[in-house]
N, C-alpha and C positions, 0 to 999 in steps of 0.2 A: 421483436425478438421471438425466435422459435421457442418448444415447450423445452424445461427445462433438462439440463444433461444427465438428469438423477430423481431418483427417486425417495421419497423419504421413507420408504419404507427397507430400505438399506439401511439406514441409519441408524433402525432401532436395536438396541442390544438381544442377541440370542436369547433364548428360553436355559435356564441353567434348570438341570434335573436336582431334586435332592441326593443324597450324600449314599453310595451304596448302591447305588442302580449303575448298569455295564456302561451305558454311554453320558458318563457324569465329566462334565468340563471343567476343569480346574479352575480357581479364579485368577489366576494366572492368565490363564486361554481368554479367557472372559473380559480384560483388561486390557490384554494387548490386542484384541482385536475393535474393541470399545475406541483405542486411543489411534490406531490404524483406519480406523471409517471415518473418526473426527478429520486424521490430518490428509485425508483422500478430499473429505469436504473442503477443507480448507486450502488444498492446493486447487479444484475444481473454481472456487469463488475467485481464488485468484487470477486464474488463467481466465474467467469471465469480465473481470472487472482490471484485464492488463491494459495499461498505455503507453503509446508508443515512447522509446528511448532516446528518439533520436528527435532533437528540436531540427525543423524542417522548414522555420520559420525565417525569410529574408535576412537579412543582418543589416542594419543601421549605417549609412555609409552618409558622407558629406555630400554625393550627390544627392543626396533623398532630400535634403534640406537645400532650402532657396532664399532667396535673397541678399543685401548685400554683405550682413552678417551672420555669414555662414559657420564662419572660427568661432565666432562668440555665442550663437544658441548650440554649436558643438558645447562647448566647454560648458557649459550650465547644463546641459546635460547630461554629462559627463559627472558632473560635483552630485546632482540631485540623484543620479543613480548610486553616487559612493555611500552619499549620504542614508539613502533607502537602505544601503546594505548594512550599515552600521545598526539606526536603527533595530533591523532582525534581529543582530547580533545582540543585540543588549536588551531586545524584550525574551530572548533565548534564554541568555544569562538572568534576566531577573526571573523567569517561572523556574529554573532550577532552583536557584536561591529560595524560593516561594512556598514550596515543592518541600523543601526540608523538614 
């Protein structure tokens, strides 16, 4: 991987003057620009660390499978995937519950 798209020395917050000198920044100014470099960072991390959307991956067909019980390691495949999904669903469900 190349160097990176930033530098951290963007990141640090401005020099604020004391109170009464002409070029004094509001902490207003000070804030929205503070929360403005965070979300620049954090959309830059994101666009470095994106992955693709689209599954690209072959899809599972009864040809792929051989032998003379083709129907039958379908359908068990078929269950054990329902089953995996269930599963998620309900260790989902218990870390909300958890979580409270």
């Amino acid at each position: 991987m190349g160097p990176p798209l930033y530098h951290k020395e963007v990141l640090r917050a401005p020099y604020i003057p004391p109170a009464g000198e002409t070029n004094h920044v509001s902490a207003n100014d000070w804030v929205r620009q503070t929360m403005h470099l965070r979300d620049k960072q954090r959309h830059r991390d994101r666009i470095v660390n994106m992955r693709p959307a689209i599954d690209d991956s072959p899809p599972v067909t009864l040809e792929t499978l051989s032998g003379p019980n083709r129907k039958k390691i379908w359908f068990e495949f078929m269950r054990n995937r329902d089953i995996e999904h269930e599963n998620i669903r309900l260790l989902e469900k218990m870390s909300r519950i958890m979580a409270r």
